[in-house]
N, C-alpha and C positions, 0 to 999 in steps of 0.2 A: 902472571904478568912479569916480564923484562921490571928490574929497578933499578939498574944504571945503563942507558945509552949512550953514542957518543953524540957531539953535536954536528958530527955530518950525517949523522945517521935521523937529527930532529931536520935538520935542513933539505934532505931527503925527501921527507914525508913531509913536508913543507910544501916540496914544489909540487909534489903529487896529490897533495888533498882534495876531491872535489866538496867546495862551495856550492853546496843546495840551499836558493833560499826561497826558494815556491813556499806557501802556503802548504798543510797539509790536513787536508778536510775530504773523509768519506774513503777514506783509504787510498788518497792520490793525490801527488803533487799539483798546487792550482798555478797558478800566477792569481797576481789581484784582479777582481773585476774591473779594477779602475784602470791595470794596466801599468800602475805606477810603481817605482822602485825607490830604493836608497839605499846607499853604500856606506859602509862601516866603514873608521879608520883603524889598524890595528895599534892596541895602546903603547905594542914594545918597540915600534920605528915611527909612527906617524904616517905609514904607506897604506894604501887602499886594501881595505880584507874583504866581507862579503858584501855581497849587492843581495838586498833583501826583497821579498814583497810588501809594500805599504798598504799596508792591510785598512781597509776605514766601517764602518756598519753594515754595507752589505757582504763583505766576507765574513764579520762574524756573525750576522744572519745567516748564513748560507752555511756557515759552520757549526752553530745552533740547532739550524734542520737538521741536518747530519747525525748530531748528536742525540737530538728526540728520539730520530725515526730508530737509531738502535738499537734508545733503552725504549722506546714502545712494543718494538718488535723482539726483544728477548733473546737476541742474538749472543748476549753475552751474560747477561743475569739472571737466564733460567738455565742457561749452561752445566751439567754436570760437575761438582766442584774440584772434582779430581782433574778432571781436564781442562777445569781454568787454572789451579793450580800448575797444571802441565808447562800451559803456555805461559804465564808467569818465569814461570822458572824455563824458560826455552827464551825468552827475550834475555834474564839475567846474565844467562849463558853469552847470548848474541853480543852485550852490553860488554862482556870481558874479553869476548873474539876480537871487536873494533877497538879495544883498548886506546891504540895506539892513533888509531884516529879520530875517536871519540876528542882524547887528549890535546891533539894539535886543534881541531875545532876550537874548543876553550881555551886555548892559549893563543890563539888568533883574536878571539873576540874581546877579550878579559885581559892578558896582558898575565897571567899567573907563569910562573917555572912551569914547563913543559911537565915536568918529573913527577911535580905536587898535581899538576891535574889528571897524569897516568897513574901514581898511590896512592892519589886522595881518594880526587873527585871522581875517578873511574872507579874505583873500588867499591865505593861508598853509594853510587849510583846504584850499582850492579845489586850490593849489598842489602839495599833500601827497597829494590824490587822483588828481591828474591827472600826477606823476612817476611814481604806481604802476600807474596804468592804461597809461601808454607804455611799462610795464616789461612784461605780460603775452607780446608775442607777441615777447622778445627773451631767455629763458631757454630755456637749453638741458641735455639731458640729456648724459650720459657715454658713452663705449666706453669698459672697462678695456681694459688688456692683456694679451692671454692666448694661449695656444697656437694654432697651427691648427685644433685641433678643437672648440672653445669660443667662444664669445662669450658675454661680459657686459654687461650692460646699466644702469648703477647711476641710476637713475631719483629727482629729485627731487618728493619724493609730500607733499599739506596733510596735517595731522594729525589735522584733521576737525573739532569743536566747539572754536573760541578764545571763553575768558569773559575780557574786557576791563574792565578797573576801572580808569575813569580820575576826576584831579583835577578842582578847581574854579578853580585860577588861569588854565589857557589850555584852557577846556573843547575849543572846534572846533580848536583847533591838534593838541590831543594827541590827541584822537577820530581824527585825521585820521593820525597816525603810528602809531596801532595797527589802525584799520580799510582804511586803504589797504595797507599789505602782506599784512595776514593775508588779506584779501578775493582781492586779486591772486595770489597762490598757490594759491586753490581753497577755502578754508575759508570753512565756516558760521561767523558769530559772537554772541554774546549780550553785550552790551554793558550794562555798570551805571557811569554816570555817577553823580558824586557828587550829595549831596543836594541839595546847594546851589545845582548848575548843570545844570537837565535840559534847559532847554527847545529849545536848540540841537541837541540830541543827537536828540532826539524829528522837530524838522524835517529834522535830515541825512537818518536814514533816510526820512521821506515821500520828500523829495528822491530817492533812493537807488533807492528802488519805481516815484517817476513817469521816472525813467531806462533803467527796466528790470530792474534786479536782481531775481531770482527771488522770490517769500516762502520768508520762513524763513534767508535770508541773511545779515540784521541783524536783528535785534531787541534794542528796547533796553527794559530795564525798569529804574525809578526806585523810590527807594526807599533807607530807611537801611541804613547797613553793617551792622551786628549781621543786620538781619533781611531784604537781599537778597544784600550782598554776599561775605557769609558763606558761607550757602548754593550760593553760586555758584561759591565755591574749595573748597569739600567738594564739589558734585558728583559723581558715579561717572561720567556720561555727557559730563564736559566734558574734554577731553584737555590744555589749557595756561591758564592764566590769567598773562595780561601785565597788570602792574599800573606805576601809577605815581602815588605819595602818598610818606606819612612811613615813616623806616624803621620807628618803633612799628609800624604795619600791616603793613611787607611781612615781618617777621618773622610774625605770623600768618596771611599767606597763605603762605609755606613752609611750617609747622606745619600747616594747611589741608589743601595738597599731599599731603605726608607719609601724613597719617590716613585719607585719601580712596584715591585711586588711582594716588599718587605723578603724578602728572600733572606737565608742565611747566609751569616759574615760568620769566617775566623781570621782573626786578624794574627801576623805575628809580626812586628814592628822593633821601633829603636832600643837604644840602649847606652848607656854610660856606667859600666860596671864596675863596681868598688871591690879591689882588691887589698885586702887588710891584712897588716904586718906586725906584728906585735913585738916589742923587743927580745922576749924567748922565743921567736922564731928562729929555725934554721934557712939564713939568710942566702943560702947559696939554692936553696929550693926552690926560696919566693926569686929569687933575682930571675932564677931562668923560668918560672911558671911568670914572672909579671913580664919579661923581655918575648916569650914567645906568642904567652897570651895575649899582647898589644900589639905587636908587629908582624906576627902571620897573616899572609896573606896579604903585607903589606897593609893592617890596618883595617881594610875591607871587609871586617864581619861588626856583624848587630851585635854581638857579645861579647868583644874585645873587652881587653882589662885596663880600660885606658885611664882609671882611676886609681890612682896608686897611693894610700891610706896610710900612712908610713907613721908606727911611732918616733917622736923625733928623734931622741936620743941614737936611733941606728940608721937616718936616711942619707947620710952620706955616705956610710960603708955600703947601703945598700944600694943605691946608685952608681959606684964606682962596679960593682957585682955586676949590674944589669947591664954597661955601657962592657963589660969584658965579655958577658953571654953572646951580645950584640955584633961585637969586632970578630968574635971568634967561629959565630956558630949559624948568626941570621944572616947570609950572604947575599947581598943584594947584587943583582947580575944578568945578562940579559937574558930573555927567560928561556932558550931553546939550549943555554949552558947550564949541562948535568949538573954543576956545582952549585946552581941557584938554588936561595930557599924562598927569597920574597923576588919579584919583577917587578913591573909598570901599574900604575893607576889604573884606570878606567878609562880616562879620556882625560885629553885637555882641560877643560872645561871644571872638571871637578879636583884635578892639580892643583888650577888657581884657585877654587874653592879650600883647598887644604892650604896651601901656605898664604892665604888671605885669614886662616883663624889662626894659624902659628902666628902671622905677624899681630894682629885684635890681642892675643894672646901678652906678645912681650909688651905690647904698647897699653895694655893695662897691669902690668908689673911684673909678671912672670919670667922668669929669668931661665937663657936655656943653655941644660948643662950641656951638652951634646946631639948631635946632628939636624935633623927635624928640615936639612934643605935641601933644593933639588940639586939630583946630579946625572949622570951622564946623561946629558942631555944633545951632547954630539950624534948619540943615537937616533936622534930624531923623537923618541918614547918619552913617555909622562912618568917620572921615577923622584921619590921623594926619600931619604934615606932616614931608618928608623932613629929615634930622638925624646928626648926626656925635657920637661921642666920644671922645677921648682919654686920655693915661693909664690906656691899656688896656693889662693883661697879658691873656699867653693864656690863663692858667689862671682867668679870670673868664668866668662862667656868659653874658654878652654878647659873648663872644669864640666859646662853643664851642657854643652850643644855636641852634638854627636859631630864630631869630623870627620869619620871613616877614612884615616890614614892613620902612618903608623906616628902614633905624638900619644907619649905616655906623661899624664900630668899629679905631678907628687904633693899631695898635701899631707903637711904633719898633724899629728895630735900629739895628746898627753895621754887623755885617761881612757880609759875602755869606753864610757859613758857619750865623752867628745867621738870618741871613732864611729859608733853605732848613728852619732846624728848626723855624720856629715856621710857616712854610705848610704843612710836611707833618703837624705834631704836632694833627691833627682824626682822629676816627673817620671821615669823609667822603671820599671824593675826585673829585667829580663835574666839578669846575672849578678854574681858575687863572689868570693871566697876569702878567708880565712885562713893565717899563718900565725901558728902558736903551737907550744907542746904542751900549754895545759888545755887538756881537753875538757873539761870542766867550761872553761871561757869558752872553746873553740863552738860545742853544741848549744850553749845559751846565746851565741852569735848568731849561730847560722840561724837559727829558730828565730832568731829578733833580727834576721837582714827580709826585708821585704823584694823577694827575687824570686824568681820559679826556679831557677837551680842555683843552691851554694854549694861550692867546695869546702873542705875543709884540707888544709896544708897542700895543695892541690891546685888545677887548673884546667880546664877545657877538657876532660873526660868524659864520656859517654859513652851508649853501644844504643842501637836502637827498640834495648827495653827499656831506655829513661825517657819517658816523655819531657817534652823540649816546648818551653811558650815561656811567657811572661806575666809579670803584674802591672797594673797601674799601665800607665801610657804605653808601655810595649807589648801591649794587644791582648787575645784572649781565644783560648782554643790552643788545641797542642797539635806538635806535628812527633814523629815519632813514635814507638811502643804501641801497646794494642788500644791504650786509646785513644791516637790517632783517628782509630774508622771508628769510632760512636761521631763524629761530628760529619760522617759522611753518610751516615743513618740516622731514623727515624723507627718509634716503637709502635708497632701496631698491632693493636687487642680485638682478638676473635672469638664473640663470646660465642657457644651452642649449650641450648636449653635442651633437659630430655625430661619426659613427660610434661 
């Protein structure tokens, strides 16, 4: 992939992208049965982006079937595994061909730097499909142990229809960590992308079809939560819905679960993650691991480090670090300018939501060192420019409620003892890390932070052998590494008696 363009070159392929936003169920574009549309605005001017299908219960019934009739029929999960692998790896290919259109897609819907969604989120998509396709013909089943006259055979089996509800911050990243394993184990899927971010999702599967994949394998239908994705977690005919958004929602897709067919949930949900500094830290590390870790992406990730742990004695040298990382390095810009590293919000809508807690914020004491307001707003775009506050306790509504922007809030301690209880005292535990050069503290840390992933001296690292979830309020079930697909399988034991 290109990694520097110019911006007549994103402007370009701007005016030329087509906007598909049918439904895509049984291996072809539908329109909704109801007929009905609605149109995205895009988040980096305020101008009209796609016009989608309003998808309501009878497209995701009709999507449902589709997806039965597949996995009954074996089209793809009694498939030869080399040759799903093939086509696996023949879509990742497709996925790095459309790069560049893939890219504009997600920076029309989402509002991200053109750049980061061609080296991210294209990469990372690509990346995500093509670890899970090299995994097909490399699982294996069981022999238990049993007597001479027995054999058991405990066979890992798909579970048949996955309904996939994924977010709007890293649409093709996390499409990518729910469709790539579930796919690779054998399972039909029905995919409902947020409202917000379809049009990625709509080209993955073309992609997915011109690769080979059977119909009825993916199908994605678009459409608001109340009236697709709803319907989609009541199902009777759908066996797991893996979600990943706010905990508000994944609490009603368990209840969903429940009422329906008890079906399996993985949840992967919010977060408030304590990023901790210790006065022997090398401060120029943490400044640019807490500045990128909080403000990429504009704020807009479940893992951000929006909690900044700071022993006291060093939180104004390391503040004045984080606001220089900031000035110098996170450029906020509009997003089709090569030079962007953060853009636009999401919408409107959830703007005011961000600088309605920056304000909650200073009007319950918090005091702000720098940025946290909106700006070019002449653009017509939803742009918040990244920003810091101090004289934060935890028990202020900016310390403990997930904002998803970019507002990183610094609380001091003393002792080791105090630090440990104010990173774990969140309903969240999805993330953490650690800034210190005694390593001694640094591993009696991470082991005492209650987080499914801690850094130590470090920030937002991975590759997709670390499996990626949460504890406590930010859900359960992992997405990512090989075990990803056990929650996309089920064990099943074939005994044969002889004599």
């Amino acid at each position: 992939m290109t990694t520097q363009l110019s911006r007549d070159h994103w402007e370009k392929v701007l005016a030329e992208v087509r906007l598909e936003g049918r439904h895509f169920i049984d291996g072809a574009f539908r329109p909704s049965l109801s007929g009905e549309t609605f149109t995205r605005i895009r988040p980096m001017d305020g101008q009209p982006g796609g016009t989608l299908a309003r998808g309501n219960a009878a497209d995701i019934d009709a999507a449902v079937s589709a997806a039965r009739a597949a996995f009954e029929a074996g089209t793809w999960r009694h498939r030869e595994p080399g040759e799903k692998k093939r086509i696996m790896l023949r879509w990742a290919d497709l996925i790095r061909a459309h790069g560049e259109e893939l890219a504009m897609l997600e920076t029309i819907d989402v509002g991200k730097p053109v750049m980061a969604s061609l080296n991210v989120d294209v990469r990372l998509c690509a990346d995500g499909i093509q670890y899970y396709g090299e995994m097909i013909d490399k699982m294996y089943d069981e022999i238990a142990p049993t007597g001479p006259k027995a054999r058991a055979l405990v066979r890992k089996v798909p579970l048949g229809v996955i309904g996939a509800i994924t977010p709007w911050n890293y649409p093709m990243i996390i499409d990518a960590w729910k469709l790539g394993p579930a796919i690779a184990a054998g399972n039909s899927v029905v995919l409902k992308p947020a409202e917000q971010s379809s049009l990625s999702a709509l080209r993955l599967a073309a992609l997915a079809a011109e690769a080979g994949l059977p119909a009825g394998v993916l199908n994605v239908v678009t459409g608001y939560g109340e009236e697709t994705g709803r319907p989609l977690a009541l199902h009777m005919d759908v066996d797991m819905i893996a979600f990943t958004g706010s905990t508000e929602v994944g609490r009603l897709i368990m209840g969903y679960a429940a009422q329906s067919n008890v079906k399996r949930v993985a949840l992967e949900l919010g977060g408030k993650s304590p990023l901790v500094v210790f006065d022997d830290a090398d401060l120029d590390a943490a400044a640019s691991a807490a500045a990128w870790g909080c403000f990429y992406n504009s704020g807009e990730t479940c893992h951000a480090s929006t909690r900044l742990v700071v022993q006291r004695s060093v939180q104004d040298r390391l503040i004045d670090k984080i606001r220089e990382v900031a000035d110098r390095e996170i450029t906020l810009r509009h997003p089709l300018d090569p030079t962007a590293q953060i853009g636009a919000l999401i919408e409107e809508a959830h703007m005011h939501k961000v600088l309605s807690l920056i304000a909650d914020g200073e009007q319950q004491g918090a005091r702000r060192a720098f940025g946290a307001e909106r700006v070019l707003s002449e653009t017509g775009g939803y742009y918040v420019s990244p920003g810091v506050f101090v004289d934060v306790s935890n028990d202020m509504r900016i310390a403990r409620q997930e904002i998803f922007g970019p507002v990183l809030a610094a609380i001091p301690f003393d002792k080791e003892e105090e630090a440990l209880a104010i990173a774990n005292d969140t309903i969240y535990g999805l993330a953490g890390a650690v800034f210190t050069k005694d390593m001694d503290r640094a591993h009696r840390f991470s082991e005492a932070l209650h987080a499914g992933t801690v850094w130590i001296n470090t920030y937002d690292m991975s590759s997709f052998a670390t499996p990626f979830g949460g504890f406590k309020q930010s859900g359960f079930g992992r997405d990512r590494s090989v075990h990803a697909i056990d929650k996309y399988c089920d064990y099943k034991t074939i005994w044969q008696q002889f004599g």
